[in-house]
C-alpha positions in Angstrom: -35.7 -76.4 128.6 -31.7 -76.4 127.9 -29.0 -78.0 127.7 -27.0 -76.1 130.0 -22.7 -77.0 129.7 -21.5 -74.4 131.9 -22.8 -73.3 135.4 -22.2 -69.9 137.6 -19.0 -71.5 138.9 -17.8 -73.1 135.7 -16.6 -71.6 132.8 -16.6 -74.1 129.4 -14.0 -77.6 130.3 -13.1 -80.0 126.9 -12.3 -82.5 129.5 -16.0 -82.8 131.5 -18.1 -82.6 127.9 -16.0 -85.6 126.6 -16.4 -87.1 129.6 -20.6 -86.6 129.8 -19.7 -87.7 125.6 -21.9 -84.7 124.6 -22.4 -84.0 121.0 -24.5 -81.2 119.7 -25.8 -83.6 116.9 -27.5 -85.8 119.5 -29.2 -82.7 121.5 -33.1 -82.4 120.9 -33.2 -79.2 123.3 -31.4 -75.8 122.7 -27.7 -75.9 123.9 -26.7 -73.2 126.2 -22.9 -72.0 127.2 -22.4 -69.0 128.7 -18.3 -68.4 128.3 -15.7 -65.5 129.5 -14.2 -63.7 126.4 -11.1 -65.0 127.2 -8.5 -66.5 124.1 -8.0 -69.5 125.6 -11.2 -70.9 126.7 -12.5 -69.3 123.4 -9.8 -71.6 121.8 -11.0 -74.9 123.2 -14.9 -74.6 122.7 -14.0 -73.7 118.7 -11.5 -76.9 119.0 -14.1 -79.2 120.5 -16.7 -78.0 118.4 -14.5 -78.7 115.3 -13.2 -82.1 116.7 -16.7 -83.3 118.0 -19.3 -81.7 116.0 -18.4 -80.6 112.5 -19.0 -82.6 109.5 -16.9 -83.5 107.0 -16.9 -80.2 105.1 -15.8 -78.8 108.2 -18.7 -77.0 109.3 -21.5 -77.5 111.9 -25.2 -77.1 110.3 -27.1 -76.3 113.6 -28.1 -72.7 113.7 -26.0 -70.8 116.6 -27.3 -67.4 118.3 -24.0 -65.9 119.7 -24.6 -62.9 122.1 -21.8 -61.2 123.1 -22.0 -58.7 126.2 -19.9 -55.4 126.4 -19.3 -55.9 122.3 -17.4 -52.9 122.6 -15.0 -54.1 125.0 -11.9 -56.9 123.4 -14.4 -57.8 120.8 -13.6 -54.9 118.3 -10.3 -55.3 116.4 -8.2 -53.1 117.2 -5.3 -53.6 115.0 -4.5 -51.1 112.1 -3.6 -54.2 110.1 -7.1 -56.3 109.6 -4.8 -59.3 108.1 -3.9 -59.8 111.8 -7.2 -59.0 114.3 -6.8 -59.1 117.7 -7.4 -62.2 119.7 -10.7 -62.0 121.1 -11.6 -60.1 117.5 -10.0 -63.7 115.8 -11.5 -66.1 118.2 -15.2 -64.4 118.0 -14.9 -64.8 114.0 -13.4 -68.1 113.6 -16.3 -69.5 116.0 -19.1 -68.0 113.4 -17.0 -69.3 110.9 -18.0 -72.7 111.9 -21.9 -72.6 111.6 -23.3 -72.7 108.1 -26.3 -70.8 110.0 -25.7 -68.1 112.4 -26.4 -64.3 113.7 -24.4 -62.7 116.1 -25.7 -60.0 118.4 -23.9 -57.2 120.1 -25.0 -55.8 123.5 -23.0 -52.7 124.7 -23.9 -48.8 126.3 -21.0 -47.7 124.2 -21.5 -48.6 120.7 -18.9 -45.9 119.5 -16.3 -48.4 118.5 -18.5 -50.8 116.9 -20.3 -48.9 114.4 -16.5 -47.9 113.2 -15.8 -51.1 112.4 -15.1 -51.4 108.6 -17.7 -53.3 106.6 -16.1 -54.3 104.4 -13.5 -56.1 106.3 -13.0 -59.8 105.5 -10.6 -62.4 104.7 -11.3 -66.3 103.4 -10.4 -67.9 107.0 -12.1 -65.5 109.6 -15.1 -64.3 107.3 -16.6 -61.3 107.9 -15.4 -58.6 111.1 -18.2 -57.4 113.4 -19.8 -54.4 111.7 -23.4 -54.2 112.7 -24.6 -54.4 109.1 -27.9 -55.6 109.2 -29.1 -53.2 112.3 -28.2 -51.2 115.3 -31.3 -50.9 117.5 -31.3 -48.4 120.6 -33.1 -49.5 123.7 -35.4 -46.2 125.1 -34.4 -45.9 128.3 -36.8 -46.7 131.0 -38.4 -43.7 133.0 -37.1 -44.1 136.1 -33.6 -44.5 134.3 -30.9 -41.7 135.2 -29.0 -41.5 131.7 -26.4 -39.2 130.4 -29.4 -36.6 128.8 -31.0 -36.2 132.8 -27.6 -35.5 133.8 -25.4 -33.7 131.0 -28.3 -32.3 128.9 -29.1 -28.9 128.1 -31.2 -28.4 130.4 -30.4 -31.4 132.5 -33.1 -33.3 134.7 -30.7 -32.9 137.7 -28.7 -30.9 139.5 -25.9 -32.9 140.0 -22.9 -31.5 138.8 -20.1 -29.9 141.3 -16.9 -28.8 139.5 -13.2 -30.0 140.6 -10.8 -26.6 140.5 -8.4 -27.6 143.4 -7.1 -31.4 142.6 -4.8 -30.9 139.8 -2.0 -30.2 142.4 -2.9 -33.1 144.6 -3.4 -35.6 141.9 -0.9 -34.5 138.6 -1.6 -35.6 135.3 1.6 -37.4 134.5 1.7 -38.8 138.1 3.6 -42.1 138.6 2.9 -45.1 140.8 5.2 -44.5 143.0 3.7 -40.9 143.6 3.1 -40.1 147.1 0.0 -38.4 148.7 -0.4 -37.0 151.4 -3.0 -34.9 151.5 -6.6 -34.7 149.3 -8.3 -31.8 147.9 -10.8 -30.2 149.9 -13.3 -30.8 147.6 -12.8 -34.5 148.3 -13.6 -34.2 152.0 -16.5 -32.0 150.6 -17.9 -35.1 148.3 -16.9 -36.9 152.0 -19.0 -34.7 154.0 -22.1 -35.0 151.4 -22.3 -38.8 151.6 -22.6 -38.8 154.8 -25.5 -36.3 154.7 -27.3 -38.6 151.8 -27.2 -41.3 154.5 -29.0 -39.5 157.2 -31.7 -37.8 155.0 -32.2 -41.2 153.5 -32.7 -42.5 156.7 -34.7 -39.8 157.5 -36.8 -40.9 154.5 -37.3 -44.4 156.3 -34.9 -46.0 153.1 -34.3 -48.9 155.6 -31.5 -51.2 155.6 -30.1 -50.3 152.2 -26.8 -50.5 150.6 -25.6 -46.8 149.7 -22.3 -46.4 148.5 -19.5 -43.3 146.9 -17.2 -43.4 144.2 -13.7 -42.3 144.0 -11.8 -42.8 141.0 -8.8 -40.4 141.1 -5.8 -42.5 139.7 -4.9 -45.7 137.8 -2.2 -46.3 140.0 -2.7 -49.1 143.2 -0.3 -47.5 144.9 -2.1 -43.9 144.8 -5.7 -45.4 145.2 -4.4 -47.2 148.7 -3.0 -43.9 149.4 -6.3 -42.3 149.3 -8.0 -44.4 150.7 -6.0 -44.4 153.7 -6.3 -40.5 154.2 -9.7 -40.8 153.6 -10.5 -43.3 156.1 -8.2 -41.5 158.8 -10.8 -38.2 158.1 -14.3 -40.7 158.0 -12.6 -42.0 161.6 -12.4 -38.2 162.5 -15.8 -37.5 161.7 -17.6 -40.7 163.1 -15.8 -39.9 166.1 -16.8 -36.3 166.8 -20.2 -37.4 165.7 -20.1 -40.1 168.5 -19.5 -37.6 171.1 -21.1 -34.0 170.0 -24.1 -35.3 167.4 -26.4 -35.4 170.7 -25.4 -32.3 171.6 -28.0 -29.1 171.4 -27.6 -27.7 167.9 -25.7 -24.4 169.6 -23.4 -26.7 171.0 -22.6 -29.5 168.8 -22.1 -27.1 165.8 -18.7 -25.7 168.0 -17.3 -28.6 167.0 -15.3 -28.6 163.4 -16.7 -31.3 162.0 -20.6 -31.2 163.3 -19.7 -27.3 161.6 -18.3 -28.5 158.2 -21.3 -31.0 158.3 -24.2 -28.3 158.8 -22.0 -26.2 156.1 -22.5 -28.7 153.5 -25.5 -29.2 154.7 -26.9 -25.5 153.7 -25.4 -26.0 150.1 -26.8 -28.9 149.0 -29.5 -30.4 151.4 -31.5 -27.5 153.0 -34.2 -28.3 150.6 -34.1 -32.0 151.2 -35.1 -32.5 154.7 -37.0 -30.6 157.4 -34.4 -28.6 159.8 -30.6 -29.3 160.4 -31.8 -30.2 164.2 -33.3 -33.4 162.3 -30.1 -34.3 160.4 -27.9 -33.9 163.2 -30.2 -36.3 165.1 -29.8 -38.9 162.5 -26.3 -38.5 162.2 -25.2 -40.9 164.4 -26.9 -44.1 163.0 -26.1 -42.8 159.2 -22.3 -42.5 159.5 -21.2 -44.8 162.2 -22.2 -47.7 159.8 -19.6 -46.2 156.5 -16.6 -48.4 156.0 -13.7 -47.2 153.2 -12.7 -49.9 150.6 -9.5 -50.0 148.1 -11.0 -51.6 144.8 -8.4 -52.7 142.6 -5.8 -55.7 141.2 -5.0 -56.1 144.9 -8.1 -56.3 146.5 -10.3 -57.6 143.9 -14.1 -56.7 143.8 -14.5 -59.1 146.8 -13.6 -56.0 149.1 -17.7 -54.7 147.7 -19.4 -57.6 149.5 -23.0 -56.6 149.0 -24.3 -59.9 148.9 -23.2 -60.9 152.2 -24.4 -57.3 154.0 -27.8 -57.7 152.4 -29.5 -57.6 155.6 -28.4 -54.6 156.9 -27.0 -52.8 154.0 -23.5 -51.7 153.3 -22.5 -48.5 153.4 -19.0 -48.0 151.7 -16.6 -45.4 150.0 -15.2 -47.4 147.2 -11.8 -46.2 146.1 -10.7 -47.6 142.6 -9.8 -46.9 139.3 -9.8 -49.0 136.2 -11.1 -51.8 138.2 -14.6 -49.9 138.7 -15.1 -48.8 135.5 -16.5 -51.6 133.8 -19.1 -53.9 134.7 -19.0 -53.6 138.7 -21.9 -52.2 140.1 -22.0 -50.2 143.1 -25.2 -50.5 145.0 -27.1 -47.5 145.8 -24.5 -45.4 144.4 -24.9 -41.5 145.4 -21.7 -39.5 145.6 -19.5 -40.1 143.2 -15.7 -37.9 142.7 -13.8 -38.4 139.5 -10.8 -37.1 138.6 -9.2 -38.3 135.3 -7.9 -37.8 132.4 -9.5 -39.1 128.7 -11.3 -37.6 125.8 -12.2 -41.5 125.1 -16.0 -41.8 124.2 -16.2 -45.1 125.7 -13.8 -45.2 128.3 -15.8 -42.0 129.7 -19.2 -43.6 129.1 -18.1 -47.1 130.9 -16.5 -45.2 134.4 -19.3 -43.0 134.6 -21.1 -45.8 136.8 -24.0 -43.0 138.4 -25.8 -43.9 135.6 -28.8 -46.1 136.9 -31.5 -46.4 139.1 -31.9 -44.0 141.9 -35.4 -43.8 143.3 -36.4 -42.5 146.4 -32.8 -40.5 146.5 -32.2 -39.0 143.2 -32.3 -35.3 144.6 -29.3 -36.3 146.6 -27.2 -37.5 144.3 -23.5 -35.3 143.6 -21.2 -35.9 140.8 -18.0 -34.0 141.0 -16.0 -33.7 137.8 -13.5 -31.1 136.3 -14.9 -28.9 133.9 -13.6 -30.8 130.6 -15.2 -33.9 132.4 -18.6 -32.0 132.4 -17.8 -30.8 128.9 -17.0 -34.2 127.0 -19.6 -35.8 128.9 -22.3 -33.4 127.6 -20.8 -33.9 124.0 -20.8 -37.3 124.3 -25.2 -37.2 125.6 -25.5 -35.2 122.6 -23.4 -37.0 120.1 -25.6 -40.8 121.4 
């Protein structure tokens, strides 16, 4: 048992400890407080552990384990001068600095920042910086894992890679937010098409109510990803329409149609393998896309707009548009189809946004990543450099 002081609604209050007149000193059971990395409520456990717990020299003798998640992320100084660390860097350092016995423990898929730290940074207030210096252990991935090496190595496990030639001019690289789309690259509607497939053959498959979902991360900007998400929902609205009305059709017939036809052309280059016939596919077309909903994910819309907790019964089925906002620590449930097109030669900022890393069984011949070639190239770089 624990001694719990924060909940899954509530982060770390001076106010409700003082007023519960908790000390550590009077605790027989571990203490647990599971806190945001955020300066200020970093700030007021490290005063009320000073104010409340410390002895007279200043220091608290309990032993303290503090784990921190995502080390690599706010946690690393980042200043070139180590007289002044960053906040989160300061705060993390000054709390250790208070226990005459404790480890700290960094949990991260991107170590490439830590292990640069310098060891032999220190100062008489702070006490030592981060540096991993007593061990950095790498967890084996498990079997059923799908890690940078099954995708990027040489050879990879998968085939998953499709290669983005046609978005530069839709998307530029010094694009502002005030940039204005108006159309996407075909190879979007592609990536478009090929979720929509994944969805019937896993159907198909009997997957049953599941949540499946595709990634588009083509800009930092709001303002662009709204855009796109807006063009892309007027072409999903296209398709589920013409799927409506000509998916029930005789194959000779419904293929007459442009989208049934861009469906069963996609369909030859990437799923004829998959699943029985087309006939089948088109069959199950109707119950696979009519469900598919397009989502913004960003400062506006938060990550309430990926609701997978309340569509657990029948499974949500979403394109998630984003950008920064799904690159670190959202998951995307059932995640399949992903398109990404940006810029960075970044080691962890790559690793951290490419989120089709995971679990994927009982689909993972039908997952498609499309990236630009550099993408593929940094990516495979970065499987070999881990």
């Amino acid at each position: 048992m624990a001694v719990v002081f924060t909940s899954g609604t509530r982060d770390f209050n001076t106010n409700l400890v003082n007023q519960l007149n908790l000390r550590i000193r009077d605790m027989a059971e571990p203490i647990l407080l599971v806190v945001k990395k955020h300066k200020r409520i970093l700030e007021n456990l490290e005063n009320w552990l000073r104010a409340y717990n410390a002895g007279t020299g200043g220091h608290i003798d309990t032993p303290m384990l503090l784990i921190d998640d995502e080390a690599d992320n706010a946690s690393v100084n980042t200043n070139s001068d180590a007289r002044n660390p960053t906040a989160i860097n300061d705060r993390i350092r000054s709390l250790l600095g208070l226990f005459t016995r404790k480890n700290y423990v960094g949990f991260t898929a991107t170590p490439f920042a830590n292990i640069f730290i310098d060891p032999d940074t220190a100062d008489e207030m702070r006490g030592n910086d981060l540096f991993p210096r007593d061990f950095v252990y790498a967890l084996e991935a498990p079997t059923n894992y799908v890690g940078a090496q099954a995708i990027f190595g040489d050879p990879p496990t998968f085939d998953y890679l499709r290669e983005i030639e046609d978005a530069d001019s839709f998307f530029p690289p010094s694009h502002r937010s005030t940039y204005r789309v108006d159309e996407l690259p075909p190879s979007l509607y592609e990536a478009l098409r090929t979720f929509i497939l994944s969805n019937a053959i896993r159907d198909l498959r009997g997957e049953g109510p599941s949540h499946r979902s595709m990634l588009v991360n083509v800009s930092r900007f709001t303002n662009v990803q709204d855009q796109v998400s807006q063009l892309l929902d007027l072409e999903l609205r296209q398709m589920q329409q013409d799927i409506r009305n000509y998916s029930r059709l005789p194959v000779d017939e419904a293929v007459r149609n442009r989208s049934l036809s861009l469906l069963r052309d996609t369909w030859e280059r990437e799923f004829r393998g998959a699943c029985p016939d087309w006939q089948e596919v088109q069959s199950a077309l109707l119950g696979a896309a009519l469900p598919i909903v397009v989502r913004s994910v960003n400062q506006r819309t938060g990550a309430a707009s990926l609701d997978f907790a309340a569509n657990r019964q029948n499974g949500l089925r979403v394109i998630a548009v984003g950008g920064n906002s799904l690159s670190r620590g959202l998951t995307l449930e059932g995640l399949c189809i992903s398109y990404f097109f940006r810029n960075t030669q970044m080691y962890d900022t790559l690793m951290q946004m490419g989120r089709w890393f995971g679990y994927r069984e009982g689909y993972e011949d039908l997952c498609r990543i499309w990236l630009t070639d550099e993408a593929i190239h940094w990516y495979a770089h970065i499987a070999r450099a881990a």
